[in-house]
N, C-alpha and C positions, 0 to 999 in steps of 0.2 A: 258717611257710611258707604256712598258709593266707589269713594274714592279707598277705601280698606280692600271693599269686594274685588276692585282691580289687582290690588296689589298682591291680594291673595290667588287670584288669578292668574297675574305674572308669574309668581311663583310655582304654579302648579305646570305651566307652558313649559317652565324653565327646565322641570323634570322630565314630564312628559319629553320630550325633545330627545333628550337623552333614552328613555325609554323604545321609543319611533326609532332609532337609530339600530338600536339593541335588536329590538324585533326586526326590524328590513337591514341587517345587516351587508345585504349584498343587494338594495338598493332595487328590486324590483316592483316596487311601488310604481306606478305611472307620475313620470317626471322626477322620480327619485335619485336617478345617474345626473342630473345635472346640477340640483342644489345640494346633494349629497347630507341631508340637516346640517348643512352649515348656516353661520349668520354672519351679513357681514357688519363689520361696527358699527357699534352704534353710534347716531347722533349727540351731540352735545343740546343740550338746552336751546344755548346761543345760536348754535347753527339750526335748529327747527325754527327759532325763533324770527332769525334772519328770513327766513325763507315764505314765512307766514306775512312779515311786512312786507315782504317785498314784491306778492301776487296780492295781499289783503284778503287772505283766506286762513279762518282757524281751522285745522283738523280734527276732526270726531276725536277726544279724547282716547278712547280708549284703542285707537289707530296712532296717537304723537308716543303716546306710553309704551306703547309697541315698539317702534323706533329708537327710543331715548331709553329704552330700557333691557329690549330683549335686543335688535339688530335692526339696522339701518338697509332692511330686506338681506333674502336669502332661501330659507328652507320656506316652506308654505307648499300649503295644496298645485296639483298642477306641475308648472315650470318652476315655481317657487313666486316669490312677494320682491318687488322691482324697489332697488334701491330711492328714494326718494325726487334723487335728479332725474335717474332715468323714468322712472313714474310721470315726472313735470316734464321730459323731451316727447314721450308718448300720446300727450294729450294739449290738443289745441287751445291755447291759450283762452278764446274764445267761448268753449268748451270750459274751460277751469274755473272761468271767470262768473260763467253762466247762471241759469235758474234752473234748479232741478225739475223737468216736467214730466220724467216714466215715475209709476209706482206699482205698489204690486196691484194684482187685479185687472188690470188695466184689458181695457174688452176690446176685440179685434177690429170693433171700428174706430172705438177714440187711437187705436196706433196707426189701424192705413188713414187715419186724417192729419194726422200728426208726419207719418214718413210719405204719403204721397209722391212729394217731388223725388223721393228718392227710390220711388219702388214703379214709380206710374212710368206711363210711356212717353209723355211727351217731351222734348226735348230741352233740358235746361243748362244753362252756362255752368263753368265750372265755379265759381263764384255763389249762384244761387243755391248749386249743391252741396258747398262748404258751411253755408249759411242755414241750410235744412242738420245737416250732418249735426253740427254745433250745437242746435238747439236740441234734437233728441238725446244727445251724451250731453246736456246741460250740467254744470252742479256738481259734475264727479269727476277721478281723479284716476284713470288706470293703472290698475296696481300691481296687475301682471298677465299670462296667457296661458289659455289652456291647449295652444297649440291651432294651426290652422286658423281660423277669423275669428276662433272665440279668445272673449278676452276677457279680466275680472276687472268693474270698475267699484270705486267706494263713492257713495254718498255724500258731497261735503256741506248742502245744506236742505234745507227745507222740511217738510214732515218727517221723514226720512232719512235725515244723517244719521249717517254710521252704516248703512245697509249697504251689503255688497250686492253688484249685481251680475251676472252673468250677459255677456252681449256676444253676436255675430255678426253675420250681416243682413242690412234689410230684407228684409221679406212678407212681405204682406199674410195678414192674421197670425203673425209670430212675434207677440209683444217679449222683449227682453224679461230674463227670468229674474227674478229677486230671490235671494234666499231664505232661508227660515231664519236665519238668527238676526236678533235685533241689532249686534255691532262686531266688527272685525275680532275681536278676543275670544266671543262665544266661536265665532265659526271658525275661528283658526283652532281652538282648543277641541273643536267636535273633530276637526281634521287629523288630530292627534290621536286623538280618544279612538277613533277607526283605524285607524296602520296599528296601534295598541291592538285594536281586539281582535284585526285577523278582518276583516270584514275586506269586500270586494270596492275598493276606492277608485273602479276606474270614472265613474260618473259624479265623485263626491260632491257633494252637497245640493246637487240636484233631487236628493228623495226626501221626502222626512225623517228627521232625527227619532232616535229614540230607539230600544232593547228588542229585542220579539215581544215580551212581554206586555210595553207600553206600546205597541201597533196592534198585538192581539187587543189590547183593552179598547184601545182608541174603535178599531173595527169594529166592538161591539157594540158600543157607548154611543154613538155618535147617529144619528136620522139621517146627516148628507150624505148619498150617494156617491158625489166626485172624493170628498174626506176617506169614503170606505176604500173607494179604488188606488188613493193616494196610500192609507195604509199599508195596502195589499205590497202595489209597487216597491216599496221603502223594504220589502223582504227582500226584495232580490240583492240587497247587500251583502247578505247572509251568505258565507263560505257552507255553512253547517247548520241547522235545527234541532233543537230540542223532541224529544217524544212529543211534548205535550202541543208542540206549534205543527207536529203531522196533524195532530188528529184534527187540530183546528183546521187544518187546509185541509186535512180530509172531508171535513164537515163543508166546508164552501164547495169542496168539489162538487159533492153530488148536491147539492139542491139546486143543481140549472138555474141557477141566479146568473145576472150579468157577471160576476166577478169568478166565475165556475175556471173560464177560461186561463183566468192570471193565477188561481189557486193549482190549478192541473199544473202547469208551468213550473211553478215553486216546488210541486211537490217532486217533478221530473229533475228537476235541476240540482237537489239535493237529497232526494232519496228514489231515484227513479223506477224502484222497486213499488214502494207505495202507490207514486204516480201512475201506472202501467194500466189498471183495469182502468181507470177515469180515461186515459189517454185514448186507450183502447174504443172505451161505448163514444166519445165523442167525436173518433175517425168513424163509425159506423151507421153517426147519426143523420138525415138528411139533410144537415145545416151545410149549407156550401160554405160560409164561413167558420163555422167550427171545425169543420175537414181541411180547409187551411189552415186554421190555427192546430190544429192536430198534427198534420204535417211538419208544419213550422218544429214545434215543440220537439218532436222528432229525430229530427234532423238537426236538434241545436242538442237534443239533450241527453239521444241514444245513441251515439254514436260507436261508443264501446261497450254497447248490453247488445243483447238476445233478440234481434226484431223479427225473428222466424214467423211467428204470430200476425205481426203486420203486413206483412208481406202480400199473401192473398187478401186482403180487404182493401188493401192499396190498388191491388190489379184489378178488383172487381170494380173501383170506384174508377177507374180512368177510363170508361166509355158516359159517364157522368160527369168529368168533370169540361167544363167552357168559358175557364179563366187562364192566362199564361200563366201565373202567379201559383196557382195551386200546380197544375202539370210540372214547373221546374220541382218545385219541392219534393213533390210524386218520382222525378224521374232522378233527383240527387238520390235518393234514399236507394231506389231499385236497383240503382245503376253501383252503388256501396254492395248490397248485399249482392251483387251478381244476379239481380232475376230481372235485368230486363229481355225484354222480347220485342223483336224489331215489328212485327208484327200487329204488337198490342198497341203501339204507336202510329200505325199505319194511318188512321184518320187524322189525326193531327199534322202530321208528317207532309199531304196533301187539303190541309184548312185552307180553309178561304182568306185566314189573319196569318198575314205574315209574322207576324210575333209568334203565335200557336207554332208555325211550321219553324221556326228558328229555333223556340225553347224543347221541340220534339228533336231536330238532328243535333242537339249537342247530348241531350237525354240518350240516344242510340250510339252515340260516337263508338264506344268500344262492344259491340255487337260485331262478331266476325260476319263473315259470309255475305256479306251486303248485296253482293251481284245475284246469289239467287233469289233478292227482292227485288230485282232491275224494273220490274214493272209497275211497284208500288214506286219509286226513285224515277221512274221517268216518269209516272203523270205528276209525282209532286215539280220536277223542273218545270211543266209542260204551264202546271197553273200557277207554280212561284217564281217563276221570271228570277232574273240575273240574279237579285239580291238570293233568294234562296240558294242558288248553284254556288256563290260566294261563299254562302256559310257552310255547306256541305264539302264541299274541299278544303274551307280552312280546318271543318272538325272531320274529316273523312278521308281526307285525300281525294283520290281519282281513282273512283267505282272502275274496275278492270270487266265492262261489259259492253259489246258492239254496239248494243240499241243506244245506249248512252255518247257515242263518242260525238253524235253530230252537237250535241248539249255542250261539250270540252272543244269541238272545234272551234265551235263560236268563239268561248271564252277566252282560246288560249291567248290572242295579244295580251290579253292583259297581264299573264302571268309569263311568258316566255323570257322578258328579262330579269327575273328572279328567280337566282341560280339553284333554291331550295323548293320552291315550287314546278321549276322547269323539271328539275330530278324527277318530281311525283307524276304527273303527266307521261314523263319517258318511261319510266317504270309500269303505266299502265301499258303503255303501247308495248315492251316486252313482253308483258304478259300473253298477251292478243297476237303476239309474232307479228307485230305492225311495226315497218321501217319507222325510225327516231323522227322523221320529219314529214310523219302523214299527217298534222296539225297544220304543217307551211310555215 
């Protein structure tokens, strides 16, 4: 029976393929310019078979069938699915040969016990590091990349054959992701079924599967908390929403539950009309974190709407805000719509954190007239030292004010052999009718 459902499977892949193609026909898909849905031949029987005696490894059925039936790698999620040899040059024999020991679940202390030597600080040979490496990518077989250190590997035994999994690099409390589908056929075919329906594929298979319909039901259905937020997540694949999945995110919006914030989100991101009062009460509410994440949303998701509205509640909330984090987002937004004021930046500008005072002068950068705040500008140099004066010329130039110049005198060695910054410097001292060479 199982062995039917494959091949009805295969068959489905076979079209689909064709379909995926049809729809990204000019390949804008993430990784789609490289495998183009092509595949390249497929293996022979004889040669999987060769290849399996000769490491002493069977591969998940429904991953040999893959190969021996549809293509001997090619199109696939990502960069595409690595031809079999190149699969076997990517992955440490050692490693191949291994026992599978990540699974899903897997809690952030059994992975820092497991990658220690490779994440901790004490100093080990490159041997005992190959030897640590090996054992965590035990068992599986990498199948291809998602570009940068991520890479897809497959499961080739233990609880878990056939599971693909997602890997980086070590990092402590970041166990490798597994994904939802039980073997390489489900989740290549789910990777089809999304470029088919239009859905946003750049993080594929990282969210849960499934329609709005079956995440709206999963979110209601379900007592876990992290399951609800995992639903919520899995929207943001959605290009577009139905009427009926607003009103459902309208409904999480407001009842200030934890998931208020990832429903506002969705709703901004795909109808940011809807989203607008929610976004709105939640930039105005005392939550310092909500007022980031209102920010955030903002700035990711209004870009090309109307923020006239937010505008004064942004300016009233930046004598309350005392995080860099929130101020950057504050001052992207302001500085978009043209309402900043060098002014309203003034205390930041002169913080005790230099971070505060670095994400304030790129926040003012296009504010004219700077020299008639020469005196908010000279105590900020006076209590930000070198590092501040560095950022304020790389994003300002050279303030054309006398009080300021002994602050530029100091600095000039540093910039006087660079023919682009020596310009800015001279160009102040023109302004001031100061000869080119009162810096020295």
């Amino acid at each position: 029976m199982e062995l039917e459902k494959q091949a009805d499977q295969l068959e489905q892949i076979r079209t689909k393929l064709g379909q995926a193609l049809c729809k990204d026909a000019e390949f804008t898909e993430f990784g789609a310019s490289s495998h183009r849905y092509k595949l390249k031949e497929k293996l022979t029987a004889g040669e999987l078979a060769d290849w399996e005696a000769q490491y002493g490894i069977r591969l998940p059925e429904p991953f040999a069938r893959f190969l021996t039936e549809i293509g001997n790698g090619g199109a696939g999620p990502y960069y595409g699915i690595y031809p079999l040899a190149q699969a076997t040059s990517y992955t440490e024999l050692p490693a191949l040969q291994g026992r599978a020991v990540l699974r899903p679940g897997m809690t952030a202390e059994e992975w820092n016990l497991l990658t220690e030597p490779l994440t901790g600080e004490r100093d080990i040979s490159d041997e005992e590091y190959e030897e640590a490496r090996n054992k965590a990518l035990g068992g599986m077989l990498c199948i291809g990349t998602q570009g940068c250190e991520y890479e897809m590997y497959l499961v080739l035994e233990g609880e878990h054959r056939g599971r693909i999994v997602y890997t980086s690099e070590f990092f402590p409390d970041r166990p490798f992701f597994f994904v939802y589908e039980d073997n390489f056929l489900d989740w290549y075919e789910r990777w089809l079924d999304e470029i088919i329906l239009d859905y946003d594929n750049a993080w594929f298979g990282s969210r849960l599967p499934g329609d709005e319909n079956t995440l709206i039901q999963l979110y209601r259905n379900t007592p876990d908390g992290k399951l609800q937020a995992k639903a919520l997540e899995a929207m943001f694949k959605f290009k577009r929403i139905a009427p009926s999945t607003l009103e459902f995110l309208s409904n999480v919006a407001g009842q200030s539950s934890r998931d208020a914030g990832t429903a506002i989100s969705l709703l901004c991101k795909t109808s940011f009309a809807a989203g607008r009062p929610y976004l709105l009460k939640l930039l105005q509410s005392d939550d310092a974190e909500g007022s980031l994440r209102a920010l955030s949303i903002l700035h990711t998701y209004g870009k090309n709407e109307d923020r006239t509205e937010f505008i004064p509640v942004i300016q009233q909330r930046l004598e309350r805000i005392n995080d860099a984090e929130t101020l950057r987002y504050a001052g992207y937004i302001l500085n978009d719509c043209d309402a900043v004021n060098f002014h309203d930046f003034a205390p930041f500008l002169c913080h005790t954190s230099l971070v505060m005072q670095t994400t304030a002068i790129y926040a003012v950068r296009d504010c004219g007239n700077k020299q008639e705040s020469w005196q908010i500008i000279e105590q900020m140099f006076r209590t930000g030292g070198t590092e501040v004066l560095r950022s304020s010329i790389s994003h300002w130039d050279v303030i054309p004010h006398e009080k300021l110049l002994p602050y530029y005198k100091a600095i000039w060695p540093e910039y006087k052999g660079n023919p682009n910054f020596r310009e800015k410097f001279t160009a102040c001292l023109r302004e001031l009718h100061l000869p080119d060479d009162y810096f020295g």
